[in-house]
MMTF fields as JSON, N, C-alpha, C and O atoms, coordinates in Angstrom:
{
  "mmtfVersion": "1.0.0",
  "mmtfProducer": "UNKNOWN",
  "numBonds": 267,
  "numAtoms": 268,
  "numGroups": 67,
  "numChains": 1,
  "numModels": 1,
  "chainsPerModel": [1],
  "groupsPerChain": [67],
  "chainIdList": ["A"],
  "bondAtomList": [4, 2, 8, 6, 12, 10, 16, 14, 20, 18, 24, 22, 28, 26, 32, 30, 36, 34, 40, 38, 44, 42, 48, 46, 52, 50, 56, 54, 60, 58, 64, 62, 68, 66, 72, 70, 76, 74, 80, 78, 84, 82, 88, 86, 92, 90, 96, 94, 100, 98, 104, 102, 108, 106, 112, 110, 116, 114, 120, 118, 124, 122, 128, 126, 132, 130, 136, 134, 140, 138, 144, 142, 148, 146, 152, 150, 156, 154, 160, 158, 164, 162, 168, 166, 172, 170, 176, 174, 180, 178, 184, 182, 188, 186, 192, 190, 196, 194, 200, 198, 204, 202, 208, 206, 212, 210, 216, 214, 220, 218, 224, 222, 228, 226, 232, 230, 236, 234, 240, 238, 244, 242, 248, 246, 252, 250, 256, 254, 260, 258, 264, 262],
  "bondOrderList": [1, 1, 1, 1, 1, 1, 1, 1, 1, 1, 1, 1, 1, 1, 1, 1, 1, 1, 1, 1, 1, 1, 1, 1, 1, 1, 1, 1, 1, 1, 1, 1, 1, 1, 1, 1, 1, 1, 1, 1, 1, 1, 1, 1, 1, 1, 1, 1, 1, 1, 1, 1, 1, 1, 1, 1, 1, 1, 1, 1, 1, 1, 1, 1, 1, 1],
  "groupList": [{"groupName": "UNK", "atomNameList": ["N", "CA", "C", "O"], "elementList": ["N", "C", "C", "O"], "formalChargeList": [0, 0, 0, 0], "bondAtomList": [1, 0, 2, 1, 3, 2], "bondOrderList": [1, 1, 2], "singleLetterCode": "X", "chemCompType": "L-PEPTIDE LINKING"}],
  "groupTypeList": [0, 0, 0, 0, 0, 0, 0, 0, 0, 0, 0, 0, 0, 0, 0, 0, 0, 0, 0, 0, 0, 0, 0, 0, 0, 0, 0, 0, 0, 0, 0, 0, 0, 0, 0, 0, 0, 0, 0, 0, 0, 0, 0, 0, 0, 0, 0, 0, 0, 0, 0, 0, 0, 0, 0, 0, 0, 0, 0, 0, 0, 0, 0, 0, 0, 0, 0],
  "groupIdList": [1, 2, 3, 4, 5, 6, 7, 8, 9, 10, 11, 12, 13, 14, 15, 16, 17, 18, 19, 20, 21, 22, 23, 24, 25, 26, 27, 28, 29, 30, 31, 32, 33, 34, 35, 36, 37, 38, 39, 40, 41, 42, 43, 44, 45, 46, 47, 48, 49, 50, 51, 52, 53, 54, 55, 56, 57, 58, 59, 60, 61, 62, 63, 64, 65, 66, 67],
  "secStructList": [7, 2, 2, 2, 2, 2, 2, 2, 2, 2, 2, 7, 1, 1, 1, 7, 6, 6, 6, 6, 6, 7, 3, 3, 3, 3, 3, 6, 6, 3, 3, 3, 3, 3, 3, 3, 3, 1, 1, 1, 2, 2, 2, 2, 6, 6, 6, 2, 2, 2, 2, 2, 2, 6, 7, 1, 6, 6, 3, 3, 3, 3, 3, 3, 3, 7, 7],
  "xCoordList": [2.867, 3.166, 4.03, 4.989, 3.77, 4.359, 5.846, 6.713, 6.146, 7.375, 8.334, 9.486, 7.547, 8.438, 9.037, 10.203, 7.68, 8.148, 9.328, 10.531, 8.931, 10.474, 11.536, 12.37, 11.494, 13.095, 13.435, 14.587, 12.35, 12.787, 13.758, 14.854, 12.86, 13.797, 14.999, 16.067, 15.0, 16.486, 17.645, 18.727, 17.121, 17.866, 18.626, 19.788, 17.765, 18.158, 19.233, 18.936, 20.523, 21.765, 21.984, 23.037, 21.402, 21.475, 20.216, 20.091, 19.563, 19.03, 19.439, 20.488, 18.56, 19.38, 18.693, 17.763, 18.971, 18.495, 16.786, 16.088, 16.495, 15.636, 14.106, 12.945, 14.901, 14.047, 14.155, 13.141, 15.056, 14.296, 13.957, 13.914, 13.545, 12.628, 10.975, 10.181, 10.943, 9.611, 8.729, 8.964, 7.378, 6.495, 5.905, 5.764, 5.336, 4.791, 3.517, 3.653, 2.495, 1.068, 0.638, 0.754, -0.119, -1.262, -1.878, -1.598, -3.425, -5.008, -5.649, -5.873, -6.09, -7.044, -6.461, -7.104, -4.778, -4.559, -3.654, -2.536, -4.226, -3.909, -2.689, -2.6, -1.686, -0.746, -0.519, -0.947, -0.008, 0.441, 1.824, 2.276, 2.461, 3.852, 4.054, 3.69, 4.558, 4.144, 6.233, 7.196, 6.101, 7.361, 8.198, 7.609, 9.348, 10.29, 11.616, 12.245, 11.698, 12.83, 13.353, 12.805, 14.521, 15.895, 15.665, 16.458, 14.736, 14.659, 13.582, 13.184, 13.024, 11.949, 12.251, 11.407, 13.596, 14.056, 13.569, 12.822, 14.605, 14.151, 13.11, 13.117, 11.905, 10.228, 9.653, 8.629, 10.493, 9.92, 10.646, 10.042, 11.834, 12.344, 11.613, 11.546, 10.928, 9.821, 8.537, 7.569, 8.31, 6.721, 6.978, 6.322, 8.043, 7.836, 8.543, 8.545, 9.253, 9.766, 8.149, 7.867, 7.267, 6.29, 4.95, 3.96, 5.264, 4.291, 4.488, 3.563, 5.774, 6.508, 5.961, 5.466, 6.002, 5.23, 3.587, 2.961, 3.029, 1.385, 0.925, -0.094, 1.394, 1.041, 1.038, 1.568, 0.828, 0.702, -0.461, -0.655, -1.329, -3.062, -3.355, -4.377, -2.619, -2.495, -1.554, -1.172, -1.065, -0.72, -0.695, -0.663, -0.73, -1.087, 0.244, 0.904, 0.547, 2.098, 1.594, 0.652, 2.315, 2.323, 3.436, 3.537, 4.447, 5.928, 6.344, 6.16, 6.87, 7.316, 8.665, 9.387, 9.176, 10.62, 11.037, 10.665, 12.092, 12.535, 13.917, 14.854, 13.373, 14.761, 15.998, 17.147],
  "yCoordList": [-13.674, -12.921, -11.702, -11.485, -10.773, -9.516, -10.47, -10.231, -11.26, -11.782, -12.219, -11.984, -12.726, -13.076, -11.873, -11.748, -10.786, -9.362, -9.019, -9.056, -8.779, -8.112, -8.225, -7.421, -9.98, -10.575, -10.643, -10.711, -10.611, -10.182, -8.815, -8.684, -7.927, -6.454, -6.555, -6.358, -6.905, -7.098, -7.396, -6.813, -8.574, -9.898, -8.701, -8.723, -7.862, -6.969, -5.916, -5.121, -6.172, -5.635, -4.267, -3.645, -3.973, -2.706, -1.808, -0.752, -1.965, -0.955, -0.313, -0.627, 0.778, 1.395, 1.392, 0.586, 2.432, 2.176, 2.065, 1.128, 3.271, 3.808, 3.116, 3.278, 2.104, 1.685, -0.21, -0.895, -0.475, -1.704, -1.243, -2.203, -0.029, 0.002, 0.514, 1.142, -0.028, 0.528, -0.446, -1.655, 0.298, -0.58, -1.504, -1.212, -2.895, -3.996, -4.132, -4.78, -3.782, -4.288, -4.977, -4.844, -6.112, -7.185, -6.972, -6.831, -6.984, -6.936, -7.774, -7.364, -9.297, -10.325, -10.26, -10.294, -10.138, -10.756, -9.733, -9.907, -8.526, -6.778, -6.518, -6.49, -6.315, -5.385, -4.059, -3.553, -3.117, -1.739, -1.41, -1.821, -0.374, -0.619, 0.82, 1.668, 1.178, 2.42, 3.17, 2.473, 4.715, 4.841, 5.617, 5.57, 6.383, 7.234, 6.08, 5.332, 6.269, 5.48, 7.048, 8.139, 6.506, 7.665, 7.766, 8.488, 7.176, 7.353, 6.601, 5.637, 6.908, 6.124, 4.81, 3.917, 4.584, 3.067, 2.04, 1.069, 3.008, 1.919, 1.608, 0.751, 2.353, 2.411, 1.195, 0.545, 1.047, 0.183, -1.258, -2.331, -1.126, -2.207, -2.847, -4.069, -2.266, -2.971, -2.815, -3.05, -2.497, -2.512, -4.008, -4.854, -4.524, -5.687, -6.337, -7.369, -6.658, -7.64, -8.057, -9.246, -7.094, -7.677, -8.07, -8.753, -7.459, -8.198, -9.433, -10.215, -9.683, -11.373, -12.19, -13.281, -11.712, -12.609, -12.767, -13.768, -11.297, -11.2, -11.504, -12.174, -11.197, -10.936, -9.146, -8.676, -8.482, -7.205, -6.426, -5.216, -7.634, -6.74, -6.5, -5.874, -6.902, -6.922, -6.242, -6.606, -5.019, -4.348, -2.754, -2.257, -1.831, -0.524, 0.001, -0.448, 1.162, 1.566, 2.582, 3.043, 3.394, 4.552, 4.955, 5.774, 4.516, 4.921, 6.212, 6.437, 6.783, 8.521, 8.438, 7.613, 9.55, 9.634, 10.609, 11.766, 10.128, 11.663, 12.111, 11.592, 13.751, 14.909, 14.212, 14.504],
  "zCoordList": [-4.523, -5.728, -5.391, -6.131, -4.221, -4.08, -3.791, -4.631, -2.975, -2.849, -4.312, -4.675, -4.702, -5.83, -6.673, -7.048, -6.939, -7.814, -6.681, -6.939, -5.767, -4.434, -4.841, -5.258, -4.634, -4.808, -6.702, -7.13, -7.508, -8.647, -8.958, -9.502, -8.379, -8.754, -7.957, -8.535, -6.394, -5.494, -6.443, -6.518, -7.249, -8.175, -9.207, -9.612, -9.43, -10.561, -9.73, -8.839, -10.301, -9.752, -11.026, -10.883, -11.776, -12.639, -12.104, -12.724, -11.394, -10.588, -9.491, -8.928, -9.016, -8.375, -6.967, -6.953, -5.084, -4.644, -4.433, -4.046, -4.812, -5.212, -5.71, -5.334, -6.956, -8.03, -6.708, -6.576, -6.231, -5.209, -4.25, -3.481, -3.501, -2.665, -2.858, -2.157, -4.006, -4.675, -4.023, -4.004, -3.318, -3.398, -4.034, -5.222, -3.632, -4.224, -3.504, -2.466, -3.698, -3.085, -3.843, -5.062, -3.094, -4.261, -3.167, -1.977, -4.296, -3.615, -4.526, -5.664, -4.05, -4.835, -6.455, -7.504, -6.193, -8.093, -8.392, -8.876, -8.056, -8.717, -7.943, -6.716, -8.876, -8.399, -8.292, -9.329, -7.484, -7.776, -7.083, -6.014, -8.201, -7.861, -7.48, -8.294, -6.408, -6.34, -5.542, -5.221, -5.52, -5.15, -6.006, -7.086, -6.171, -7.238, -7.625, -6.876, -8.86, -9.032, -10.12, -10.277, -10.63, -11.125, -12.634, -13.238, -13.314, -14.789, -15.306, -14.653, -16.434, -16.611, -17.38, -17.321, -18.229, -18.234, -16.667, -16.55, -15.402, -14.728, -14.101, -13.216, -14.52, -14.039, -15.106, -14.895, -16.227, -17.435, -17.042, -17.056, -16.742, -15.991, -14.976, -15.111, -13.791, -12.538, -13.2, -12.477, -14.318, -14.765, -15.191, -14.584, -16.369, -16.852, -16.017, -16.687, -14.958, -14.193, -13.536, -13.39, -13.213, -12.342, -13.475, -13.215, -14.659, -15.565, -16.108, -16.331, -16.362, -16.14, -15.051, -15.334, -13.638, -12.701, -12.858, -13.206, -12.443, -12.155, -13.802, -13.966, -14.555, -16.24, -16.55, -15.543, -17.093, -17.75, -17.539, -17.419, -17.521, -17.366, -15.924, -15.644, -15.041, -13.34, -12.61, -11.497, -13.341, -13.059, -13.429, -14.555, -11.646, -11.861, -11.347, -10.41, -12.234, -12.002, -11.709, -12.354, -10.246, -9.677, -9.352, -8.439, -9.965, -9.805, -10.849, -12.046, -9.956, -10.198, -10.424, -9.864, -11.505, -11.456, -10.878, -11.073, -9.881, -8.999, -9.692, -10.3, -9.112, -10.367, -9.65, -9.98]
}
């Protein structure tokens, strides 16, 4: 699962560096996405790319927007 979210956001060429080097942890199902990306569009962008894979309810967002 963390592989697939990875190469999902990589795939995503309107992000920036920032927002694909965001962490991907899975623990038994649960995701958390953790890390600064540049705006909160693109924090909403890796919330639902990885709720598309894991589903929505399996995921914990700890991604920060940096100034």
């Amino acid at each position: 699962m963390t592989q697939n979210i990875r190469q999902a956001i990589i795939d995503d060429k309107s992000l920036s560096t920032n927002a694909h080097n965001v962490k991907v942890i899975t623990v038994r199902g649960m995701v958390t996405l953790k890390g600064p990306v540049r705006s909160e569009e693109e924090k909403r962008t890796i919330e639902e790319i990885a709720g598309q894979v894991a589903g929505r309810d399996k995921i914990t967002s700890e991604i920060g927007i940096a100034p």
